[in-house]
C-alpha positions in Angstrom: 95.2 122.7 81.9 92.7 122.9 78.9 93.7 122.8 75.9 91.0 123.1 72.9 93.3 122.5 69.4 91.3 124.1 66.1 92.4 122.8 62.7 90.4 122.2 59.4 89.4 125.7 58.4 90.0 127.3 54.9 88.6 129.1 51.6 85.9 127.4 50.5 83.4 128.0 46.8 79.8 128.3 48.0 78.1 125.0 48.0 81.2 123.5 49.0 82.1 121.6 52.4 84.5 121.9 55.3 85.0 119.8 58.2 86.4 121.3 61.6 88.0 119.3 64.3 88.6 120.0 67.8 91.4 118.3 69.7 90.9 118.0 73.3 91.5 115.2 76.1 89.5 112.0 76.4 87.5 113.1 79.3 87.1 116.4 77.9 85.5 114.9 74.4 83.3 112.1 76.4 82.2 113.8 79.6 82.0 117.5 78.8 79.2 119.4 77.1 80.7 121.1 73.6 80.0 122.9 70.8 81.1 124.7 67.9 80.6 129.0 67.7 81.5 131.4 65.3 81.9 135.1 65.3 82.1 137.4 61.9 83.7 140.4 62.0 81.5 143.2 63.8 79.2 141.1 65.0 78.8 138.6 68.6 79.9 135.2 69.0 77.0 133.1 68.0 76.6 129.1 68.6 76.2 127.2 65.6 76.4 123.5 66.9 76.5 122.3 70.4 76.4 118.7 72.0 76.0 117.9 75.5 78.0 115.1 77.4 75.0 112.5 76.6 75.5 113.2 72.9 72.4 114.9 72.4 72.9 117.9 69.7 71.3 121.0 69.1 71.7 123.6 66.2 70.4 127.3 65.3 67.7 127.4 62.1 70.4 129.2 60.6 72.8 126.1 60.1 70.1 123.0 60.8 70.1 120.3 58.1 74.0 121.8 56.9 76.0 121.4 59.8 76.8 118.3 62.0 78.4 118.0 65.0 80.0 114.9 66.4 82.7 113.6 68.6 85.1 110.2 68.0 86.0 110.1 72.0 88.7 107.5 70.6 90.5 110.2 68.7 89.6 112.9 71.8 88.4 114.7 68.4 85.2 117.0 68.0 83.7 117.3 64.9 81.7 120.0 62.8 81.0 119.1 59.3 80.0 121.9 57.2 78.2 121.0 54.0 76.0 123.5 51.4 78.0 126.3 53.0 77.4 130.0 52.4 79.1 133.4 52.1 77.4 134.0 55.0 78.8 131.4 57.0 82.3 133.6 56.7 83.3 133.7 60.5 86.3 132.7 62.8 84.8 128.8 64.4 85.4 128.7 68.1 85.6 125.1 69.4 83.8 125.4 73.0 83.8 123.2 75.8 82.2 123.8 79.1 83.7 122.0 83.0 80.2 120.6 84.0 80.7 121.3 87.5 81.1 125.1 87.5 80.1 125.6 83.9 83.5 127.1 83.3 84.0 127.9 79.6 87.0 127.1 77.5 87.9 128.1 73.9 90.0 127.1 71.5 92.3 129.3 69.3 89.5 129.8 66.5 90.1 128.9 62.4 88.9 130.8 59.9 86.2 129.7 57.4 85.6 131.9 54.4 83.0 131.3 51.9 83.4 133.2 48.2 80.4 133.6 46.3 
């Protein structure tokens, strides 16, 4: 069974920084491509950070240079560092991890992130 655990997310001043982790299993963090989405309220899901299973990373121009996604496969941990946030970044963060061999999508619970002006 999957299991993708949020935690990390909060109220936040603009300018100001969060960090989301993602607690999955060992094989999950090291061998499974994963990412980070968010969805704000009336509007679709939308990726904000992914990394595939060889640790390369991609990110939208909407985020780039702000965000950073990593993964301590140690702590079975995924990462998303939020820094220079914006009211705009307001959304519930989906931790997302994908079975390479089907490309079977798993989510986690999602944590809210809200950003005050």
């Amino acid at each position: 069974q999957v299991q993708l655990v949020e935690s990390g997310g909060g109220l936040v001043q603009s300018g100001g920084s969060l960090r989301l982790s993602c607690a999955a299993s060992k094989t999950i963090v090291s061998m499974w491509a994963m990412g980070w989405y968010r969805q704000a309220p009336g509007k679709q899901r939308e990726p904000v950070a992914t990394i595939s299973h060889t640790g390369s990373t991609n990110y939208p121009d909407s985020v780039k240079g702000r965000f950073t996604i990593s993964r301590d496969i140690a702590k079975s941990t995924l990462y998303l560092q939020m820094d220079s946030l914006k009211p705009e970044d307001t959304a519930v963060y989906y931790c997302n991890a994908r079975r390479p061999w089907n490309n079977q999508n798993y989510w986690g619970q999602g944590t809210q992130v809200s950003v005050s002006p």
